[in-house]
C-alpha positions as CSV (number, residue, x, y, z in Angstrom):
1,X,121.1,127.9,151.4
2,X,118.5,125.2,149.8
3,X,118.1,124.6,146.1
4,X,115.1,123.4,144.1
5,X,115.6,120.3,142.8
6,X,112.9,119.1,139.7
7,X,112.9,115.8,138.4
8,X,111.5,115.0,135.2
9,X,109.8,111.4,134.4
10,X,110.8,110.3,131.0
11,X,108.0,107.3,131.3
12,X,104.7,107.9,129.4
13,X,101.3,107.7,130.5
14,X,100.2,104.4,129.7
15,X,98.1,104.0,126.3
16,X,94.3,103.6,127.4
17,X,93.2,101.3,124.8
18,X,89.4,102.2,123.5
19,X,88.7,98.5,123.5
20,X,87.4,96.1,120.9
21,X,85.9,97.0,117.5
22,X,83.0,95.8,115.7
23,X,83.3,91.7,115.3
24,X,83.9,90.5,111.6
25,X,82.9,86.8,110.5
26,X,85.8,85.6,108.3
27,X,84.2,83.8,105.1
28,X,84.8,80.4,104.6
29,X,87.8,79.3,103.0
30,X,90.1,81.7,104.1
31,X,90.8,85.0,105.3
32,X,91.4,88.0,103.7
33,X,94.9,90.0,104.9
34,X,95.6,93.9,104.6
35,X,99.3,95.3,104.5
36,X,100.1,99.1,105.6
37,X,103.7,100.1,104.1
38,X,104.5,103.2,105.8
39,X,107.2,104.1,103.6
40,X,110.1,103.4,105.5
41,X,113.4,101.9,104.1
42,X,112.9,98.1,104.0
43,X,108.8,98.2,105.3
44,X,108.0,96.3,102.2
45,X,110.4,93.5,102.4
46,X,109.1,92.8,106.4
47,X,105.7,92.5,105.1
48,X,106.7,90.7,102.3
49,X,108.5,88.4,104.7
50,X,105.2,87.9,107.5
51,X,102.9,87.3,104.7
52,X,104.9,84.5,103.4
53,X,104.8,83.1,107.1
54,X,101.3,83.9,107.7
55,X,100.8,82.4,103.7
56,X,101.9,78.9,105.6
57,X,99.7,79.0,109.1
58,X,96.6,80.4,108.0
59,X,94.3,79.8,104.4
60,X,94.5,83.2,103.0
61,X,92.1,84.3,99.8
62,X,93.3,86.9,98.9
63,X,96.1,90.2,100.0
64,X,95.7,94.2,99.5
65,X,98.9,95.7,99.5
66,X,98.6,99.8,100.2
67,X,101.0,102.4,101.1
68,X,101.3,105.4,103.1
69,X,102.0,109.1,101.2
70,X,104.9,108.9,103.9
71,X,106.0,107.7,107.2
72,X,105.3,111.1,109.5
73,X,101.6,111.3,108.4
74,X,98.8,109.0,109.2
75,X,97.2,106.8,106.2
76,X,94.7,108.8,104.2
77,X,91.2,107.9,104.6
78,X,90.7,107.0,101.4
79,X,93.4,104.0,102.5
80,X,91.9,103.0,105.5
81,X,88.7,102.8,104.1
82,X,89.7,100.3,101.3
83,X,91.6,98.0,103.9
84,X,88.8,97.9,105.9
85,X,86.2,96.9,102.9
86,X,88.9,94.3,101.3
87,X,90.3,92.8,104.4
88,X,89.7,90.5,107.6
89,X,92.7,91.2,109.3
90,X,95.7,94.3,108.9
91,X,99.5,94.0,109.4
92,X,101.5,97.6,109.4
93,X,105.3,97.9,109.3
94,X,107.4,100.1,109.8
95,X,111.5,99.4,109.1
96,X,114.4,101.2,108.8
């Protein structure tokens, strides 16, 4: 007697990524930096945390902080949007 035997692959297809976006100049005198809190437990205080690092490497003009509505939804448009007018360059975190 033979028995079907099905195997099941718990690897993902890997991400195809849709390649690079449009270029942005940074202005002189510094760059502009974006944070995305998702919401989670302790997400603020990692951001709070890489800015101050990135605050010492690179001159930074200014920072727009912005939250997610919460961490199982993606960022409202409206969100998006305003990160992309106000900054050069976005850092999202997620924590636990």
């Amino acid at each position: 007697m033979s028995q079907k035997v099905f195997l099941i692959s718990p690897e993902a297809p890997l991400h195809q990524f849709a390649g690079a976006g449009e270029a942005r100049q940074i202005k002189a005198g510094g760059i502009r930096l974006g944070t995305l809190d998702n919401t989670k437990g302790n997400a603020d205080h990692l951001l709070a945390f890489v800015m101050d690092g990135m605050r010492k490497l690179l001159p930074v003009t200014s920072v727009v902080s912005l939250r997610k509505n919460n961490p199982s939804t993606p960022a409202p448009k409206q969100v998006l949007d305003q990160l992309t007018a106000e900054a050069d360059f976005v850092v999202s975190a997620m924590a636990d």
